[in-house]
N, C-alpha and C positions, 0 to 999 in steps of 0.2 A: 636548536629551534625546530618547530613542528614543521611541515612542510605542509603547506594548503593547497586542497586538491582542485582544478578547476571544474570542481561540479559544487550544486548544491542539493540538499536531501528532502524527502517527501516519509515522515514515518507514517505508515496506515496500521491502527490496531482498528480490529475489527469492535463493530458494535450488537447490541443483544439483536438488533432487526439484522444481519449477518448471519447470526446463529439461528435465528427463526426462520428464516428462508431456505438455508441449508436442511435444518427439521422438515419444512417441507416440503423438498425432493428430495430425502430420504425415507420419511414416515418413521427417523429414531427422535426422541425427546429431542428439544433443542440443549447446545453445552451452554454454560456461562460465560456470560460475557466478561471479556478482561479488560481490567480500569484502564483507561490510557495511561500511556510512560509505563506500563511494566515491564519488564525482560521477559515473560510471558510470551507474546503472542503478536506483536509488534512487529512489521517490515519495514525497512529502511532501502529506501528505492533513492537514485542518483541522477540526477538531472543537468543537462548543460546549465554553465554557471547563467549562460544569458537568462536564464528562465525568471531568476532571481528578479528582475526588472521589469516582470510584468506586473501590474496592480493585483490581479485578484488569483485565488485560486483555481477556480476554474480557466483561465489563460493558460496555466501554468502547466496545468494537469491535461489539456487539451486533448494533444496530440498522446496520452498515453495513457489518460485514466480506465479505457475499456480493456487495453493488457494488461494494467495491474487488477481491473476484477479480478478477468478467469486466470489471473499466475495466482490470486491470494484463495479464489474458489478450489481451483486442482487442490490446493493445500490440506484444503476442507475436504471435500467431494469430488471423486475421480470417472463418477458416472455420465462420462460426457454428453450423452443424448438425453440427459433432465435437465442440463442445465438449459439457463433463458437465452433465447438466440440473441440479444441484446441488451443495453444497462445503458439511462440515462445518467448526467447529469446528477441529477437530482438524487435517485436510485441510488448512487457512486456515493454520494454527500450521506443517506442517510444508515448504508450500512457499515461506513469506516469514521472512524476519529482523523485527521490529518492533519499533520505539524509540518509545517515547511520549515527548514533552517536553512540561513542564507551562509553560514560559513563550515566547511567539510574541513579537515585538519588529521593528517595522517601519524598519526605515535604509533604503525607498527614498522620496525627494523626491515621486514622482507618486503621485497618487490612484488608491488601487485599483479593476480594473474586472474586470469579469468576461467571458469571452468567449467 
């Protein structure tokens, strides 16, 4: 049997207003944007299982959705003094795609570590 982990997961692929914004502060073209679900360009971020039980997504994303900006912008853009000193909400909602999953399920053999 699988072993299920006590979190649940938050994937963020990015969207074309992501890549547009990054185009400008940098001044290169904007890249394409990647369809959501693809193995692409997609982060899978881990949340306490309690999260699971809040109504909406922004509850859920609360407490973290402005470190997953600037972890998924560094990704992008490492010129830290263009980026925007802050990101609503709203902001958050229109440059990423977000899938919650409420159940995490571990099939690999080694012991997670952290790195």
């Amino acid at each position: 049997m699988l072993e299920t982990l006590n979190r649940v997961a938050i994937i963020i692929t990015p969207r074309q207003s992501f890549f547009d914004m990054i185009a400008g502060l940098s001044g290169d073209p904007p890249e394409k944007e990647a369809a959501p679900f693809t193995e692409d360009e997609s982060t899978v971020y881990l949340l306490d299982a309690d999260q699971a039980d809040l109504p909406t997504m922004k509850e859920r994303l609360a407490h973290c959705f402005r470190e997953i900006f600037f972890e998924e912008l560094e990704g992008w853009y490492t010129d830290t003094g263009k980026w925007p000193a802050a990101v609503t909400w709203q902001e958050f909602e229109s440059y990423f795609h977000i899938s919650f999953q409420s159940v995490v399920l571990d099939a690999g053999e080694m012991d997670i570590e952290y790195e």
